[in-house]
C-alpha positions as CSV (number, residue, x, y, z in Angstrom):
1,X,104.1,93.9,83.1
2,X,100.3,95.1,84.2
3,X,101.2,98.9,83.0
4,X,101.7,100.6,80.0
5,X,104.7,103.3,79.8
6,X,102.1,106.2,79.5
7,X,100.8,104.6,82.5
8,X,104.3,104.0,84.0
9,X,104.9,107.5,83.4
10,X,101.7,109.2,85.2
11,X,102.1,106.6,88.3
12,X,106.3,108.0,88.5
13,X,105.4,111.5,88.0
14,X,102.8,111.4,91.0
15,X,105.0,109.5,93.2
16,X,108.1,110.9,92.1
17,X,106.8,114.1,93.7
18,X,105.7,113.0,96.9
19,X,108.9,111.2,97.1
20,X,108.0,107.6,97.0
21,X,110.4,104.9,98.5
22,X,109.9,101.3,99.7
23,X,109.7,102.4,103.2
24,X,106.7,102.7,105.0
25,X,104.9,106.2,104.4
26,X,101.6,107.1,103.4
27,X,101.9,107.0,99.6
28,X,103.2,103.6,100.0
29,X,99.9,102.4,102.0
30,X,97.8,103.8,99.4
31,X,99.5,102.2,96.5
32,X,99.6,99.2,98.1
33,X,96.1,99.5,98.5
34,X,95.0,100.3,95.0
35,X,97.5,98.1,93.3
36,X,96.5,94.8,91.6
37,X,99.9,93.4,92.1
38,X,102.0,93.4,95.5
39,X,105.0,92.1,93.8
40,X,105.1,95.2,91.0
41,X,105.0,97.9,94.3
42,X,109.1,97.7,94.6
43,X,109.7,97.8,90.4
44,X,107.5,101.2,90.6
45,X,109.3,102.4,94.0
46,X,112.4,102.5,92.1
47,X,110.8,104.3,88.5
48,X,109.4,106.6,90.7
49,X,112.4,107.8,93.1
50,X,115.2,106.4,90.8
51,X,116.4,104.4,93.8
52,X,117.0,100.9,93.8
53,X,114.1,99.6,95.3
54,X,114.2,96.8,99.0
55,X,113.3,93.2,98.5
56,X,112.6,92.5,101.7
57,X,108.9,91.6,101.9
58,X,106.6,90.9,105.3
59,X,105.0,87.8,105.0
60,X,101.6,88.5,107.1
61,X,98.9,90.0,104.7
62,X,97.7,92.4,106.6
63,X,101.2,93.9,106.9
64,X,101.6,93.3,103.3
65,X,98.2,95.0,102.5
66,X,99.1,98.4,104.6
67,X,102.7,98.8,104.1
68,X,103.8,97.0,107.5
69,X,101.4,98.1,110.2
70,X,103.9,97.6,113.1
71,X,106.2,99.8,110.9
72,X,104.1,102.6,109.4
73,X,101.7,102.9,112.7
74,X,103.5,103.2,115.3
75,X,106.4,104.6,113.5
76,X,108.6,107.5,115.2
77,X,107.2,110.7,113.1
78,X,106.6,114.2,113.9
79,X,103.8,114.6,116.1
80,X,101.8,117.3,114.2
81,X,98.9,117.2,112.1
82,X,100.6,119.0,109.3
83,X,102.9,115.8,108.3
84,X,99.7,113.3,108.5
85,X,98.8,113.0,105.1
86,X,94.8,113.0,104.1
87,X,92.6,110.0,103.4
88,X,91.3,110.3,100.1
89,X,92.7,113.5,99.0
90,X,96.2,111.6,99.3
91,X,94.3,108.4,97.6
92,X,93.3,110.1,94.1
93,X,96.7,111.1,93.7
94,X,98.2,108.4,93.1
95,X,95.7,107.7,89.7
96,X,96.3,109.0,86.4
97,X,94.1,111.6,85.3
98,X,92.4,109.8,82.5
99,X,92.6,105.7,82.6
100,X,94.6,104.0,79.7
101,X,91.9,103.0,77.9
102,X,89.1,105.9,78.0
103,X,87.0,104.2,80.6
104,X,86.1,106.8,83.5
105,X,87.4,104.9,87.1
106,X,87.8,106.4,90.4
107,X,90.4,109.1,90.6
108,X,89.8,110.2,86.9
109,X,89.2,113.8,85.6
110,X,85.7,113.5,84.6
111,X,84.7,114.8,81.4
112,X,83.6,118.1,80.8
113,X,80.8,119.1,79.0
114,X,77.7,121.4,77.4
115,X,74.7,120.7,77.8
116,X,70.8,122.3,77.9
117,X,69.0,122.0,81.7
118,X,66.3,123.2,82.7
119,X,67.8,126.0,84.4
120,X,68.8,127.0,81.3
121,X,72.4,126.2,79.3
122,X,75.5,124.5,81.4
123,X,78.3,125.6,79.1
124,X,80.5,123.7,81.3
125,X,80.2,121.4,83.7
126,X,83.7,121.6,85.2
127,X,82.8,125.5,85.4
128,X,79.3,125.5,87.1
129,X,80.8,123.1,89.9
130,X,83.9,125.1,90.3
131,X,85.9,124.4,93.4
132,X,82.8,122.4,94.7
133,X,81.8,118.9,95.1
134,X,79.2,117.6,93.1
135,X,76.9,114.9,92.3
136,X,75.6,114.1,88.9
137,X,72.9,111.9,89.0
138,X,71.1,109.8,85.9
139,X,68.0,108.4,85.5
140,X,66.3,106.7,83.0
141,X,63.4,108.3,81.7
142,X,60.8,111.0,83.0
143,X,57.3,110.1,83.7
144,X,58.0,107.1,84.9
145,X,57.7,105.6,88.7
146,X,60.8,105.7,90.4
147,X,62.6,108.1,88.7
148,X,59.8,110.6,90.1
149,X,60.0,109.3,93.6
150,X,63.8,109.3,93.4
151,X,64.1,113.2,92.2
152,X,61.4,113.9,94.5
153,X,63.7,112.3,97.2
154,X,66.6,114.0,96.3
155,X,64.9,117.6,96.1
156,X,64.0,116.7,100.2
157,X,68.3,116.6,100.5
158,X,68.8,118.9,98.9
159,X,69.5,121.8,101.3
160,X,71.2,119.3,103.2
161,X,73.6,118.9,100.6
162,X,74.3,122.5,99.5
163,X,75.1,123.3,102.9
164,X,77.8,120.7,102.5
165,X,78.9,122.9,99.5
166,X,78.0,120.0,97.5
167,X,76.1,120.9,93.8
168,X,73.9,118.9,92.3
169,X,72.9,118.0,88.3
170,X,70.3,115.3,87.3
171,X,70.3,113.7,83.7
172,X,68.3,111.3,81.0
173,X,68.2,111.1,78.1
174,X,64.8,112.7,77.7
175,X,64.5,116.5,76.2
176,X,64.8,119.6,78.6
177,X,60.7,120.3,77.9
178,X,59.9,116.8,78.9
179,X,61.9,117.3,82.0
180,X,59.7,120.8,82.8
181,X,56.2,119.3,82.3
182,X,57.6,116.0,84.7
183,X,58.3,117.8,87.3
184,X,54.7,119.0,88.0
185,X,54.3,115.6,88.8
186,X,57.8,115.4,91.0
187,X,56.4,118.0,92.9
188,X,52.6,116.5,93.2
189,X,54.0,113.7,94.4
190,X,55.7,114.9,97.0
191,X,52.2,116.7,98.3
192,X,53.8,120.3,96.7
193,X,56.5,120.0,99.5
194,X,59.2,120.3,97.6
195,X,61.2,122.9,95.2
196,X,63.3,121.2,92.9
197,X,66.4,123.6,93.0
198,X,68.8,121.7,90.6
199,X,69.0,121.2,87.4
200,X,68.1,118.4,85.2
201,X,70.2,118.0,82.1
202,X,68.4,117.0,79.0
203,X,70.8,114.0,76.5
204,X,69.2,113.3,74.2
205,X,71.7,112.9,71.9
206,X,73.1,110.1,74.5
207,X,76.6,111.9,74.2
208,X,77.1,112.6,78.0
209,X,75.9,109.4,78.6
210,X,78.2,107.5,76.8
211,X,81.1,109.8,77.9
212,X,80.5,108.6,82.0
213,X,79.2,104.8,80.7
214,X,76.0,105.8,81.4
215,X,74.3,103.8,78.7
216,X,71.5,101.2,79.3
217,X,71.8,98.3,76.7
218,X,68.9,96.5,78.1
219,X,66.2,100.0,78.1
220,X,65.0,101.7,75.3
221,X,62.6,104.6,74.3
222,X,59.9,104.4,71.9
223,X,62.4,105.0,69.3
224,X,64.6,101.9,70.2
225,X,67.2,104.0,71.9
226,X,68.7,102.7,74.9
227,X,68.3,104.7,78.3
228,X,70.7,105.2,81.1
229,X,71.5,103.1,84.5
230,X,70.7,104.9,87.7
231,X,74.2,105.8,87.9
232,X,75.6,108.3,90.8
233,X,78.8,109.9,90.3
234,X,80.7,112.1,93.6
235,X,83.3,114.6,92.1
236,X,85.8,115.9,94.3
237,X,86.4,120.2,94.1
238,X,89.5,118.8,91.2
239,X,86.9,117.2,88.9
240,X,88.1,113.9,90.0
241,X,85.7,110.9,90.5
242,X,85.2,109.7,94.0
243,X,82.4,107.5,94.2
244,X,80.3,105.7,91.7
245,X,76.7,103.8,92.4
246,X,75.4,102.1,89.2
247,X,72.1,100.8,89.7
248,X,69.7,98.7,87.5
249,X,66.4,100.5,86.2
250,X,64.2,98.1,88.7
251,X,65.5,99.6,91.6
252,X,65.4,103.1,93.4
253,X,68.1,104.2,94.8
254,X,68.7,105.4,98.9
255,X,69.0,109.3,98.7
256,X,70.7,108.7,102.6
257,X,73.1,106.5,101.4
258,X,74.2,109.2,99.1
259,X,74.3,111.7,101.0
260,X,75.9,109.4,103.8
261,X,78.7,109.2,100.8
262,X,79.6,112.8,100.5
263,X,80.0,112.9,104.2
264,X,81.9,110.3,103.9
265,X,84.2,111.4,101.5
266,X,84.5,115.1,102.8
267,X,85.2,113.7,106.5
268,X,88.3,111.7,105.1
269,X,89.1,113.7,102.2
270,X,91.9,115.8,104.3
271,X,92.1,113.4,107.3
272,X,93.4,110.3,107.8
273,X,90.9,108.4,108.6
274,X,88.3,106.0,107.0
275,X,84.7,105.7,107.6
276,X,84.0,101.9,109.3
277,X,81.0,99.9,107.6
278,X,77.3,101.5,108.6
279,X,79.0,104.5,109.5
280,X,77.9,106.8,111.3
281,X,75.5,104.2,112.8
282,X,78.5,102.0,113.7
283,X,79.7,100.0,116.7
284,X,76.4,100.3,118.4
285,X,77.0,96.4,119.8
286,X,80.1,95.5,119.7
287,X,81.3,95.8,122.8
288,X,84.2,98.0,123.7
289,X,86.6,98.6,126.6
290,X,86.4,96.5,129.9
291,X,83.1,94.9,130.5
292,X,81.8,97.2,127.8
293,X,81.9,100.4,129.1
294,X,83.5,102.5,126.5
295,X,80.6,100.8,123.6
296,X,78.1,103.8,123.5
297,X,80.9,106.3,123.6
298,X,82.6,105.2,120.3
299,X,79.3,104.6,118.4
300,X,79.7,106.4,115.0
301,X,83.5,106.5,115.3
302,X,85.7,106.3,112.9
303,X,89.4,104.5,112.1
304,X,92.8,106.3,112.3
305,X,94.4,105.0,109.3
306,X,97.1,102.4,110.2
307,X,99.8,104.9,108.7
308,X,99.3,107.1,111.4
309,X,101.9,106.9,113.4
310,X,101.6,106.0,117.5
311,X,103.4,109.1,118.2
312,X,101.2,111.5,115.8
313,X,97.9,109.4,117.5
314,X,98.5,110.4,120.5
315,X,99.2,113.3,120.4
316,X,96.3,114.6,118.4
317,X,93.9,111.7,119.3
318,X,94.4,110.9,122.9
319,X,91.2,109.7,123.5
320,X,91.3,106.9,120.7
321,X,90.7,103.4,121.5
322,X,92.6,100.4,120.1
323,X,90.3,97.4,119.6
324,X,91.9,93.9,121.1
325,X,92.0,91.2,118.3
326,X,93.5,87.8,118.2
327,X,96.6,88.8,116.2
328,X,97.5,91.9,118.4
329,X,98.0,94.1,115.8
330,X,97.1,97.1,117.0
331,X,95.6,98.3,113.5
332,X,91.8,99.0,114.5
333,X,92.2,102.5,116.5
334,X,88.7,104.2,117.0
335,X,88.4,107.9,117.2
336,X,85.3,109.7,117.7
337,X,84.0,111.7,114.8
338,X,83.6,114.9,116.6
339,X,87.5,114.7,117.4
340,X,88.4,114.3,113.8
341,X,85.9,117.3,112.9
342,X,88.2,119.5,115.3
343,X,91.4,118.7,114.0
């Protein structure tokens, strides 16, 4: 058995609720999706709903990866946005709160904490982001190279990102004075461009660090203590985790590609729909329609979830376009962004 009771337990209370079954539905798609093991899915159908749980299974993977496209797409459902249940927001429901054994994975609760910034003390972080999404950001020591161009860089977004309503809280392990003198030198750099409007948390005890597995073994200070990764973590308005980015010390991170994230995640987080690779700078050339014709109207689309019914697509997508492949499953349906935003 992959799961623990405790983790038996969390997994039947969540699905229990949004009355899982081994039909198709949209809890179904996402556990399939998130589980390690197909063949456990109908065993924790039945804990969940207390209902003997249907053997059949579909042979073709990608059926068996989204809960039987033919079924759960083009399904006879009600034909209102109200019954379509979100992307992500639907996703991190179906993980425990806390993993089983202390790690912090997507869907978590992140951990709360105190901690000096240079704005002054955070006496919680759960309670300075409240109802927001946030980004807490590491790096690994001030008065060093990248880290300056990467706080500089992320100081240019961020106005971009608080009109999102998405907060923002740097970190290393360095003191809260050492973090005030730096960024004299954050700002230089930038050519005195910039206002740093965010505050940088000051670890030097490493206990925040180790609590989000943050912790460097191969950096150290001039004291032998290790640094932290570049590490990125997106929390959702319920303190869960999203999105993590771990990256090593030798290499900066893409402030974009961040902020491409939260967009991302907002965009889906109530929708259902998922972001296509290089989105929003997507299908650009790959030809669309008859002869092409429809390929510059679908650039930076995006992909109705294949539990979407056919009935609730068109209704509240008619415009979406269904992309021919070789099996003829009809499980790539583009939608334009600005539709989704509507909705």
């Amino acid at each position: 058995m992959l799961f623990s009771s405790v983790a038996l337990r969390r997994f039947g209370s969540n699905l229990g609720a949004r009355s899982l079954s081994s039909s198709s539905s949209s809890s179904s798609f996402f556990l399939r999706r998130g589980s390690k093991s197909l063949a456990l899915l109908p065993s924790l159908a039945g804990v969940a709903t207390n209902k003997p749980s249907s053997s059949s299974s579909p042979t073709n993977p990608c059926v068996r990866a989204y809960g039987s496209t033919a079924k759960a797409s083009l399904s006879t459902e009600s034909s209102t946005m109200d019954t379509m249940e979100s992307g992500t927001k639907m996703y991190m429901s179906l993980y425990p709160e806390g993993s089983i054994d202390g790690s912090l994975r997507l869907g978590n609760i992140v951990p709360d904490f105190s901690a000096e910034t240079t704005h002054g003390p955070m006496e919680s972080f759960h309670e300075w982001k409240k109802g927001k999404w946030a980004i807490l950001f590491s790096h690994p020591a001030d008065f060093t190279p990248v880290c300056t161009t990467e706080i500089g860089r992320l100081a240019l977004k961020y106005d971009e990102l608080s009109a999102m309503d998405c907060l923002v809280a740097t970190l290393s392990v360095d003191p809260v004075k050492s973090h005030k003198e730096w960024l004299r030198d954050v700002v230089a750099h930038c050519e005195n461009e910039i206002e740093v409007k965010f505050p940088i948390i000051g670890d030097k005890d490493r206990s925040i660090s180790t609590m989000y597995g943050m912790i460097d073994p191969g950096t150290s200070d001039d004291q032998d203590l290790p640094l932290t990764i570049r590490a990125v973590f997106i929390v959702n308005p319920e303190n869960k985790l999203m999105l993590t980015l771990n990256y090593p010390a030798c290499v900066g991170r893409n402030t974009d590609e961040i902020v491409r994230c939260v967009k991302a995640l907002q965009l889906s987080y109530e929708k259902s729909i998922a972001t296509p690779a290089n989105w929003p700078n997507n299908h650009a050339d790959i030809p669309l329609g008859k002869n092409g014709d429809r390929t510059s109207e679908f650039k930076g689309s995006v992909f109705l979830l294949p539990t979407v019914s056919k009935e609730d697509a068109d209704a509240n997508y008619p415009d979406y376009h269904t992309c021919d492949v070789p099996s003829e499953i009809p499980y790539l349906r583009l939608v334009k962004t600005e539709d989704v935003e509507k909705m």
